[in-house]
C-alpha positions as CSV (number, residue, x, y, z in Angstrom):
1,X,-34.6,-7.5,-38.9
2,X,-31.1,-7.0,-38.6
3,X,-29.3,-9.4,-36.5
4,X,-25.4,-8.8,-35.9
5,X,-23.7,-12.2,-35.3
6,X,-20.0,-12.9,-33.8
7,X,-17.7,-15.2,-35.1
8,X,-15.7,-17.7,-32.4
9,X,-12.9,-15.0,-33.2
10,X,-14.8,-11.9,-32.5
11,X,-16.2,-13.5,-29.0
12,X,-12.5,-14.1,-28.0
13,X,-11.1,-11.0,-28.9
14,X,-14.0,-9.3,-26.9
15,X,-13.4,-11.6,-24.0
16,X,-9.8,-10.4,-24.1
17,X,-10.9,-6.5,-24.1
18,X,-13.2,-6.9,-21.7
19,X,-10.5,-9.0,-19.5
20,X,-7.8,-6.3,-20.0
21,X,-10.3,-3.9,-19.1
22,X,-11.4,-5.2,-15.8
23,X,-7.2,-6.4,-14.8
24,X,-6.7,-2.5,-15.7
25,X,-9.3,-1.4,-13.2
26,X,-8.1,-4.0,-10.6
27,X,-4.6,-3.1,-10.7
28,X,-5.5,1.2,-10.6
29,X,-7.7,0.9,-7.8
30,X,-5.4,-1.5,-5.5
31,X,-2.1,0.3,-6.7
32,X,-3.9,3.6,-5.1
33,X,-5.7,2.0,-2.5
34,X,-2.9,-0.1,-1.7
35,X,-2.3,1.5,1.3
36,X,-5.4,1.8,2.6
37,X,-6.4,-1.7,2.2
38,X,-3.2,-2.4,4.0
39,X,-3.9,0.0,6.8
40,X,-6.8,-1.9,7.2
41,X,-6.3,-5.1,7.2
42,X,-3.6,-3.9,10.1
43,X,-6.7,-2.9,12.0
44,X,-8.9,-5.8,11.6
45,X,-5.8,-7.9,12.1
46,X,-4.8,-6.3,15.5
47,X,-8.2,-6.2,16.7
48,X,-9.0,-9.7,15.6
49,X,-5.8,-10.9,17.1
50,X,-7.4,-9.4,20.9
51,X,-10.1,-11.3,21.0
52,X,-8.5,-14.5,19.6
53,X,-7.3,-17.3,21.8
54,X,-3.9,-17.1,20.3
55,X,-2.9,-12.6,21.4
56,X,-0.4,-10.9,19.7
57,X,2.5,-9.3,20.9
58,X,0.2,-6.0,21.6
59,X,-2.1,-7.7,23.6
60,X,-2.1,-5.4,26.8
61,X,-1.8,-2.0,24.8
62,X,-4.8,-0.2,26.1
63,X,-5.9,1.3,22.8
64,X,-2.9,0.1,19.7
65,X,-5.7,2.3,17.2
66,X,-4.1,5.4,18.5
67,X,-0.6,4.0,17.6
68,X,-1.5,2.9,14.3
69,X,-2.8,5.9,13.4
70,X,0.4,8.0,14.9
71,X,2.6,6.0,12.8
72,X,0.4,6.3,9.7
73,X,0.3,9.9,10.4
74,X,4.5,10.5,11.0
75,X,5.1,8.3,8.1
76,X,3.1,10.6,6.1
77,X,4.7,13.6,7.6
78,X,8.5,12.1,6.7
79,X,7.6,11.7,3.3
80,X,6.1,14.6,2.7
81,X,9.3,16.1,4.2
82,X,11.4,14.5,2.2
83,X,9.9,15.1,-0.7
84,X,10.3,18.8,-0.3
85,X,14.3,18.5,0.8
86,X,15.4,16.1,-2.2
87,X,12.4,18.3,-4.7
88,X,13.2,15.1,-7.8
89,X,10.3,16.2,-9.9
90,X,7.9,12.9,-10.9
91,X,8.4,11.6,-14.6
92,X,7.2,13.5,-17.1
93,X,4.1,11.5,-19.2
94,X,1.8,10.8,-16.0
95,X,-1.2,9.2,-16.7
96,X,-3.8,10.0,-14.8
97,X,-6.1,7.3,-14.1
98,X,-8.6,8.3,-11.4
99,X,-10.1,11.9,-9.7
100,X,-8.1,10.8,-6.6
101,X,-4.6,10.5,-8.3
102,X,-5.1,13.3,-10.6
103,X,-3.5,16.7,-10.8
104,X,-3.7,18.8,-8.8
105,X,-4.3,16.2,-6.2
106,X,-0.8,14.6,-6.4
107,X,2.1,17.1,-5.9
108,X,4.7,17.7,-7.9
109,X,8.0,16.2,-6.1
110,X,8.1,11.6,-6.0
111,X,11.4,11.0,-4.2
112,X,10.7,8.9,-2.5
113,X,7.4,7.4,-3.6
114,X,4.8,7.5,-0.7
115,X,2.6,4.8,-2.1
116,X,5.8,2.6,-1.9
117,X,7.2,4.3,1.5
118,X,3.4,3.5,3.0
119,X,2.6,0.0,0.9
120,X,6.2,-1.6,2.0
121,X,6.0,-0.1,5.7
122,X,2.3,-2.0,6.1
123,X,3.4,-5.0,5.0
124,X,6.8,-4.9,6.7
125,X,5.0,-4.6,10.0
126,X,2.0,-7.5,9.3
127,X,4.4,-9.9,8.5
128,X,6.6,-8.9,11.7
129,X,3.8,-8.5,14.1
130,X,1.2,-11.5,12.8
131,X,3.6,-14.2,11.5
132,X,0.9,-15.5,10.1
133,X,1.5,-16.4,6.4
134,X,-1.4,-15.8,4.6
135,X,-1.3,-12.2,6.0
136,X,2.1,-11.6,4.8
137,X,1.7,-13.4,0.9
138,X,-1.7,-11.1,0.7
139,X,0.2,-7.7,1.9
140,X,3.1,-8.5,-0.2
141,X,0.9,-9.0,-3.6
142,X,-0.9,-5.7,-2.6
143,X,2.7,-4.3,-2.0
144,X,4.0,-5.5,-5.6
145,X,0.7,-4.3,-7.5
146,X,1.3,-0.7,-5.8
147,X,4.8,-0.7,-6.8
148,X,4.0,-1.9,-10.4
149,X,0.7,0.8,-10.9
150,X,2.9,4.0,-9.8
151,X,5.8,3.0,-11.9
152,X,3.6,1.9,-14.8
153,X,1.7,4.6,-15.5
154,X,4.6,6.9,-14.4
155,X,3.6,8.5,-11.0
156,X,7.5,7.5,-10.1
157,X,10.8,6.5,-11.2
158,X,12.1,3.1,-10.3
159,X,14.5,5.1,-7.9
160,X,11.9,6.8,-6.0
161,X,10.0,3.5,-5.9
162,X,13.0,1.9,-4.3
163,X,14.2,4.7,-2.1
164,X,10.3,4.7,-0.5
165,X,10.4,0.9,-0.3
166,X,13.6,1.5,1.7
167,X,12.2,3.6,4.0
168,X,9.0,1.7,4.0
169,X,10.6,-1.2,5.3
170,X,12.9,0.4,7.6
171,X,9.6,2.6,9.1
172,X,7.9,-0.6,9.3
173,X,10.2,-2.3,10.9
174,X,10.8,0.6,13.8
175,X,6.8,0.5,14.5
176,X,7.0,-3.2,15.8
177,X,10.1,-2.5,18.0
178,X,8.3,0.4,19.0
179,X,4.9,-1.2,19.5
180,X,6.6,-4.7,21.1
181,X,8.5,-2.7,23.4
182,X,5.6,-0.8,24.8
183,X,4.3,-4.1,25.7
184,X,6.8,-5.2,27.4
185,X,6.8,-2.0,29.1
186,X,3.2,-2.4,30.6
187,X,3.3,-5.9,30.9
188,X,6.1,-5.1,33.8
């Protein structure tokens, strides 16, 4: 019988593969799902936050679910707009690494990155609106792991990746005014 045996060497270096393997899969499936997981946690965060003892600065918005998604929605909209005024084709050698981030399903413009404008935005706004640390070092890693996937396998340019962090943050940071204003508004 034929019995194939592994040296102490072989077992590493097939550790390794299989390590690099599954760090490659973690970092494609958070650096597209970044924002989504991010949207997310927004939810469970602002919903959490109601019930809590300690409320957040929301706490007598009547339904803040139909403000999220509004501002997910318009952010969406101004990229995409963008996008087809400033028409800065993506790099050239994409890789494709998934059905969902595969041509045709990504367009053909990346100035300025959505994944960044989206990713930066989410966490701009849980840090401002939760203060709570943990929240904010979480978001920010998902934030950096986005940023790193669509610049290393060359959905964007380091440009576009900055310009939509830009935005991001500055989109962000106009939904908590917005959002802290309003209840100050119906707390009057």
């Amino acid at each position: 019988m034929f019995r194939l045996s592994f040296s102490p060497a072989s077992k590493h270096q097939e550790f390794k593969i299989k390590l690099k393997y599954i760090m490659n899969f973690i970092l494609t499936e958070i650096g597209y799902f970044g924002p989504s997981l991010l949207f997310l946690a927004i939810i469970f965060l602002t919903f959490r936050g109601r019930h809590a003892k300690k409320r957040m600065h929301y706490q007598k918005i009547d339904d803040p679910l139909i403000y999220l998604v509004l501002w997910q929605v318009l952010n969406y909209a101004l990229n995409e707009i963008l996008k087809h005024l400033i028409q800065q084709p993506r790099p050239q050698d994409i890789a494709y690494i998934n059905t969902w981030d595969s041509s045709p399903h990504i367009g053909p413009y990346g100035m300025p990155s959505g994944h960044a404008q989206q990713v930066v935005s989410e966490a701009t706004y849980i840090a401002l609106a939760f203060k709570n640390p943990y929240a904010t070092a979480v978001s920010a890693c998902i934030a950096a792991l986005t940023l790193y996937q669509r610049y290393i396998y060359q959905k964007h340019t380091a440009l576009q990746l900055i310009v939509g962090s830009i935005i991001g943050t500055i989109t962000g940071i106009i939904f908590y005014v917005f959002m802290a204003n309003k209840n100050k508004t119906i707390i009057k």
